[in-house]
N, C-alpha and C positions, 0 to 999 in steps of 0.2 A: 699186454695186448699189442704193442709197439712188435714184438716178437712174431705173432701170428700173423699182424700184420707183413711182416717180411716175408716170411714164408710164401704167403699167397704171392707178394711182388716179384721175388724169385722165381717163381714156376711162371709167372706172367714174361717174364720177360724170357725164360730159356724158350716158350712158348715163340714169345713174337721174334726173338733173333730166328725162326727154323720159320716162320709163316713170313718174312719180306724178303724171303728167296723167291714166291709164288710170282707167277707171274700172271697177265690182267685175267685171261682166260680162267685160271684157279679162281682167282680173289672172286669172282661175279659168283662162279658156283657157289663159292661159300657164304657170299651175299644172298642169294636164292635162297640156299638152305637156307640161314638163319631168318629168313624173311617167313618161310613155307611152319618154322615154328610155330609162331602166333597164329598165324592165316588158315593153318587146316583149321575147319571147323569146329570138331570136336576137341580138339585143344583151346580155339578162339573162346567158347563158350565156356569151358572149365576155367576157363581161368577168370572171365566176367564174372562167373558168378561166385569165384572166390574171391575177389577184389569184393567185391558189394557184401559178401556175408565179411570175410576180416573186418576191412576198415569200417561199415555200416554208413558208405558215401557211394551214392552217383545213382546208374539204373541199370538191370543188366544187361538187357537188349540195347541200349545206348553203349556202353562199353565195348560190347561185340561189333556193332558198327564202327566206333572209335578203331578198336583194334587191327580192323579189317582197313576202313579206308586210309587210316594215315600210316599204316604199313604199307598197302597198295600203294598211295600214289608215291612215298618216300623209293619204293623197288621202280617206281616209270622213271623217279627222274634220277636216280643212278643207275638207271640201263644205259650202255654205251657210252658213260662218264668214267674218261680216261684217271686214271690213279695209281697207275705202275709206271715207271721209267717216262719216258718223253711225252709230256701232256701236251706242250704248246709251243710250238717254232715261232721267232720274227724277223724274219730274215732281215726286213731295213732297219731293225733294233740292235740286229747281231746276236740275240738272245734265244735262248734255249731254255725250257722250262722243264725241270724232273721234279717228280710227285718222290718224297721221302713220307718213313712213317712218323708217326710222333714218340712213338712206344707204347707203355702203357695208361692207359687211362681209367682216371676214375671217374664212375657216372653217378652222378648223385641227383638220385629220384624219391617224388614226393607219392605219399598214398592217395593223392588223387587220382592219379595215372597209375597202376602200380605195373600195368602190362606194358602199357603201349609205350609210355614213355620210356622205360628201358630197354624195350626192344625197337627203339629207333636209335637209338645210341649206340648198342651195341653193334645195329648195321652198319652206322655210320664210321663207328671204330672199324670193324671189320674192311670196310670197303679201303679204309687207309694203309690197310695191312697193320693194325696196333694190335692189341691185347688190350681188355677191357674188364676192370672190375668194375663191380655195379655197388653201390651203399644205397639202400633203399631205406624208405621210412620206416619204420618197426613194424607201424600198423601193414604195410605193404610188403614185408619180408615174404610170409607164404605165396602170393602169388607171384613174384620175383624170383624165390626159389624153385616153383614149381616151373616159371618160362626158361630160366637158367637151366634147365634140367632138360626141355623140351628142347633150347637150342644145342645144347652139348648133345646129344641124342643126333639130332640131324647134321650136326656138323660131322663127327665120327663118320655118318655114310660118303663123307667126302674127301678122306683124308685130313683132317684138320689137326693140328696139335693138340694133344691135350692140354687143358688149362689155359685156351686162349679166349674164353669166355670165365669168369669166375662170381662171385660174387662175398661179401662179407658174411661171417658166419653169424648164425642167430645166438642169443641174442644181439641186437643191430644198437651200440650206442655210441654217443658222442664220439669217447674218445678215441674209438676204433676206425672212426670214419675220418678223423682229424687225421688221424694216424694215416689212413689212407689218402688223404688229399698230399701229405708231406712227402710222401714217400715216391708217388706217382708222377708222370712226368707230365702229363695235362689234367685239368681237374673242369670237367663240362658239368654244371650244377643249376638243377632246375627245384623252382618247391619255395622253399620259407628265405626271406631275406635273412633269417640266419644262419642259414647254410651257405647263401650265395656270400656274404660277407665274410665266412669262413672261410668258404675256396680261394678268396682274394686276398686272403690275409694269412694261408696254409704256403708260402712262400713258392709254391710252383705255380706256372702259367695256369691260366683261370679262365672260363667263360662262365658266367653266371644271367641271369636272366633280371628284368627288374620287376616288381609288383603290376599286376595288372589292378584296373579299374575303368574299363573302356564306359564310354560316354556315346551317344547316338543323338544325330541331331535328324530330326526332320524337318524338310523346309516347305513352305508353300507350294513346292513341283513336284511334291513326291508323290507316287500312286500309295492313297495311304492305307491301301487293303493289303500291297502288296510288302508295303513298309511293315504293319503289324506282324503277320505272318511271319514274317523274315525276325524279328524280334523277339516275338513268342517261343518259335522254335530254339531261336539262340538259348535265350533267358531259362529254357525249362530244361535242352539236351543234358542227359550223367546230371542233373538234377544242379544244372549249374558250377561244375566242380572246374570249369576248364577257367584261368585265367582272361579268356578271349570271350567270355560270356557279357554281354552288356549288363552294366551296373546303373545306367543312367538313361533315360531319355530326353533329349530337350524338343521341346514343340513349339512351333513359331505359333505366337498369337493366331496368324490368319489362318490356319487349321486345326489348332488344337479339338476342339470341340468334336471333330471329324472324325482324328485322333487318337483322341479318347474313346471315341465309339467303336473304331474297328480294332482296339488293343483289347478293349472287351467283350467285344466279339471272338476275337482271337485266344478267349480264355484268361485274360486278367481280369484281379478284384481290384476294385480300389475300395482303400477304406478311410474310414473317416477317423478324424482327429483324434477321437478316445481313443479306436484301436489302435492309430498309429502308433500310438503314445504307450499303450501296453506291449505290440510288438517290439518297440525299440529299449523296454525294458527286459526284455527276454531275450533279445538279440546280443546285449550291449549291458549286460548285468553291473559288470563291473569296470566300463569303459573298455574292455575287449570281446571281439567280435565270439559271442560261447558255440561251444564244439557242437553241442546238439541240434543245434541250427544247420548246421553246414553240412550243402547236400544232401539236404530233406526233402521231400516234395513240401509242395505249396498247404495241401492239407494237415499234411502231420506237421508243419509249421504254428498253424495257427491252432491248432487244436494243445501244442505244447505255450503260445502264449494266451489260453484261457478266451478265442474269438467265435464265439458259437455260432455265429450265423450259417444257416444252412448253404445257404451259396457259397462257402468257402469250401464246402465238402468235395465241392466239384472246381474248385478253379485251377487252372493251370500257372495262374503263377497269380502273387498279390503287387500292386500299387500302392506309392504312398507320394502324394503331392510333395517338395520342397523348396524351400526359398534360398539355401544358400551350403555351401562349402567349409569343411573344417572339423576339430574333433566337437563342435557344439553342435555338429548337422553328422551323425551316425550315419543315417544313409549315404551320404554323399560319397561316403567309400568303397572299398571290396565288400561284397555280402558272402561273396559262394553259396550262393542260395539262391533261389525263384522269387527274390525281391527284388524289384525295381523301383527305383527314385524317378519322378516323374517331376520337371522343369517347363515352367512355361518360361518363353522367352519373348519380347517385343519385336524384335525383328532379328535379322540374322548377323547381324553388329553382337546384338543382345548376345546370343547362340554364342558363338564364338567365345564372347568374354562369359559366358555361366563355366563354358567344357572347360576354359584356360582357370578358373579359380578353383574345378573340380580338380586337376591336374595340380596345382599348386598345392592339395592337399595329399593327393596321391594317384598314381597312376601316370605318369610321367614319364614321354617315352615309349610306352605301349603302341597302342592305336586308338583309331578314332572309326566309328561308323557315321556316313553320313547316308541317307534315302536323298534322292535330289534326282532332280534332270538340269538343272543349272552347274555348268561346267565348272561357270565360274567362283562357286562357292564351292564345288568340291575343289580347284586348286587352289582356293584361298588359305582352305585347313590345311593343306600340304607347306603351304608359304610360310604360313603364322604359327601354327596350334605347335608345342613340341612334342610329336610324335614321329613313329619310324613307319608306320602304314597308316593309309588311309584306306578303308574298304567301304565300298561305292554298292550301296543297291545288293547287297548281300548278307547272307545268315552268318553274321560278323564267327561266330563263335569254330564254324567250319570254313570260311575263307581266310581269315588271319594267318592259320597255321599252315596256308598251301590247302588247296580246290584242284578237283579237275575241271574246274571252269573258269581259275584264274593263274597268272600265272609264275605264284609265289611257290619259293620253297616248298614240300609239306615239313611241318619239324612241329615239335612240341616242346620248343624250346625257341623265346623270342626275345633276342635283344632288343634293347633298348637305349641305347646309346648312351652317351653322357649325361641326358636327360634323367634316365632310370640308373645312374650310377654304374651304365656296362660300360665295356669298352668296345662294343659291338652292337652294333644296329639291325644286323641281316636276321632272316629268319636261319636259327643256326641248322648247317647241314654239311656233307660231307668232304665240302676243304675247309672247315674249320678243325679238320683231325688229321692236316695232310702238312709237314713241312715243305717247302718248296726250295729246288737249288735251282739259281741261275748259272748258267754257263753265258759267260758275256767273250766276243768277239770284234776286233776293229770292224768300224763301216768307216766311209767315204765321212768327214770332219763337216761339220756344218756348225760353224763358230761365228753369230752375229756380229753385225755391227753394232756398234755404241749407237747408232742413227735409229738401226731397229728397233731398237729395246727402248732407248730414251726419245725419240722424234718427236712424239707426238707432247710427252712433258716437256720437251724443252720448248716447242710451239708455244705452248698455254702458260706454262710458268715461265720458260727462262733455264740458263744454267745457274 
C-alpha cells in the first residue's frame, strides 16, 4: 500500500513543481474552476444525493445548500487574496512578505461532509499553488470520487496539470491513509479525533480540528422567538451532521418557561423522564454514541427508540431536561443528531459555569452561542469560557464556519486551539496552506533605553 501510496505522491508533486510557476492571474482561474465543480447545479445536486444515499446521514436539499454556500462564500473571500509572489510590504519593518507553496497535501475528510468538505480543501490547496490528495471516509469515498472527477474535468479546461487534484484509491483504509499523512508534506484533517490524532502523530506538519459540542446560552435579553428559530434551524440543518450544530441549551431561570414555549413552537418535543431514559438507551447502547442514530431525523429517531407518541411523528427535533455533565449525563455531549439537552440555569453566573463543566467533559475549544442583547455577557464568554468563537444572535451551525452576514472565515474545518488539543484556533483557510518568506532589510535602529523598558518597575519596586 506504502507503494501505491508513492506513486500517487510522485505524480502529486511532478504536478505541483509545473503548477507554482503559475502566476496569481492562473492560480484564481483555477480556483474558479475547481470552485464552479461543486456549484454547477446539476453536479451540486448529484452529488447531495449521493452523500445521503452512500453514507445514510444528513438531508439532501440541506447538503446542496451546504455545498453551494460554503463554497460560495469560501470563492468571496479568496477573491483578490494575494498568494503568488509578494503579498505584503512593511516598509518601517523593512520586511517583505512572499506567499511559497506547501507542496503536497493530504486532506482528510469525514462522511459527514463528503462534498463540501473536500472541495474546500482542495480550493484552498489550490489557491496555495499545492497539489492535494484527498483520503476520505469509506462511507464518503463515491461521492469524493465522483467530485475529484468533476474537479479534474474543469481544471483540464484550464490548463492545469494533471494529477494536481488526486484522491486515495477505493478501497479507502487505515493504513493507506497513514501512509498518506507520512508521506505528504501537510496533513489538513477534519472528522473523528482519530484521524486528527493520527495526523499529529503521522510525523509531518498537521492541522487537525478538535470535537465539537457547542452549548447555547440564552439570557434574560434575548428575543426568545428569534433565539428559538435560530436554534431549531441549527439543531435540525444535514440532520444535525455539522460539528457547529448546537448540542445544548441553557436557559436562565427568568425565561425559561418562555423558552421552552417558543422551542416548541419552533418544532421541538420534549420528553419525559421514561422516554428519556429509553432514548438514551438507544443512543448510548453501549456507552458509545450508536451509528443508527447519527444524522437521523427526529422522527426515525424515536420511532428506532420504541417512542410512539403521535407528536413525535411530526417534531423537528426532540428535548430532553439535564442536570449535569460527564460520561454519567450522555446528553451532555456530541449527539450528531436533532437532540438537544436542555439546562436550566439560575442566573447567568449559573450559565457560564453549566457551558464551562459541559466543556470540561467535551467540546473545548470549539464555540459557544449565546442569544443576548447584554454586551456584557456576551464579552464575558469570550473572557472566561474556553472557546475560539463566540456567535452572538445567530444560526450558530451556518455562522461558525464563516456567513455572509458575519465576518468569519467560511471553512469547515475549525480549530480549536490548545483547548481542543489544536495548535490552531482560526477558522482554517487559505494561508494555512501557504509558506511564507521574509525578506528582512535594515531600517533606522531604535534600541531602548534600560529607563523605557524598566522605569516604571523600577518606580514601584526598586532595582
Amino acid at each position: 500500500m506504502d507503494k501505491a501510496v508513492t506513486q500517487l505522491i510522485e505524480a502529486a508533486r511532478a504536478a505541483q513543481r509545473r503548477y507554482e510557476t503559475w502566476d496569481q492571474a492562473g492560480v484564481d482561474a483555477l480556483v474558479a474552476a475547481a470552485g464552479w465543480a461543486i456549484m454547477e447545479p446539476g453536479r451540486n445536486r448529484a452529488l447531495a444525493e449521493m452523500a445521503v444515499r452512500d453514507t445514510g446521514l444528513g438531508v439532501v436539499e440541506d447538503k446542496v445548500t451546504k455545498n453551494h454556500r460554503k463554497t460560495l462564500g469560501l470563492l468571496r473571500d479568496l477573491k483578490g487574496a494575494k498568494s503568488v509572489g509578494v503579498i505584503a510590504e512593511y516598509p518601517e519593518r523593512g520586511i517583505v512578505e512572499i506567499a511559497r507553496p506547501v507542496g503536497v497535501v493530504a486532506a482528510i475528510t469525514p462522511s459527514t461532509n463528503p462534498g463540501a468538505t473536500p472541495a474546500n480543501k482542495i480550493i484552498n490547496a489550490l489557491k496555495g499553488r499545492n497539489a492535494v490528495i484527498v483520503a476520505p471516509s469509506p462511507k464518503g469515498a463515491s461521492t469524493c470520487a465522483a467530485l475529484v472527477g468533476y474537479v479534474t474535468a474543469e481544471l483540464a479546461k484550464v490548463g492545469a496539470p494533471d494529477n494536481l487534484v488526486q484522491m486515495l484509491p477505493a478501497p479507502i483504509t487505515k493504513n493507506a491513509t497513514h501512509a498518506l499523512m507520512r508521506q505528504s508534506d501537510l496533513v489538513v484533517a477534519t472528522g473523528s479525533q482519530a484521524n486528527v490524532r493520527a495526523a499529529y502523530a503521522s510525523g509531518t506538519p498537521a492541522f487537525g480540528v478538535g470535537a465539537g459540542n457547542v452549548a447555547s446560552i440564552i439570557d434574560a435579553s434575548a428575543d426568545l422567538a428569534d433565539a428559538a428559530a435560530a436554534i431549531a434551524r441549527s439543531k435540525t440543518f444535514d440532520n444535525a451532521t455539522s460539528c457547529s450544530s448546537e448540542n445544548s441549551v441553557v436557559i436562565l431561570d427568568a425565561v425559561y418557561s418562555g423558552a421552552m414555549a417558543a422551542l416548541t413552537a419552533a418544532g421541538g418535543m420534549l420528553l419525559d423522564a421514561a422516554e428519556k431514559a429509553r432514548l438514551q438507551a438507544v443512543m448510548w447502547p453501549e456507552g458509545k454514541l450508536a451509528a443508527q442514530v447519527t444524522a437521523q431525523d427526529a422522527p426515525r429517531i424515536a420511532q428506532i427508540a420504541g417512542l410512539e407518541s403521535e407528536a413525535l411523528q411530526t417534531a423537528r427535533f426532540l428535548m430532553v431536561e439535564e442536570t449535569g455533565a460527564g460520561p454519567e449525563f450522555p446528553f451532555s455531549g456530541e449527539k450528531l443528531s436533532p437532540v438537544l439537552a436542555v439546562y436550566r440555569a439560575r442566573d447567568f453566573d449559573h450559565a457560564c459555569a453549566i457551558v464551562g463543566d459541559i466543556y470540561a467533559f467535551q467540546g473545548a475549544g470549539h464555540s459557544v452561542s449565546i442569544h443576548s442583547a447584554d454586551d456584557a455577557h456576551i464579552l464575558r464568554l469570550g473572557l472566561e469560557l474556553p472557546v475560539s468563537r463566540v456567535i452572538v444572535n445567530q444560526i450558530h451551525c451556518y455562522a461558525t464556519g464563516g456567513s455572509f452576514d458575519n465576518g468569519l472565515p467560511f471553512s469547515l474545518s475549525m480549530g480549536c486551539g490548545t483547548w481542543g488539543r489544536n495548535n490552531f484556533s482560526d477558522n482554517m483557510n487559505y494561508r494555512h496552506y501557504l509558506n511564507i518568506t521574509r525578506i528582512s532589510r535594515r531600517i533606522a535602529p531604535r534600541e531602548p533605553a534600560l529607563d523605557e523598558i524598566f522605569g516604571e518597575h523600577f518606580r514601584k519596586y526598586g532595582k
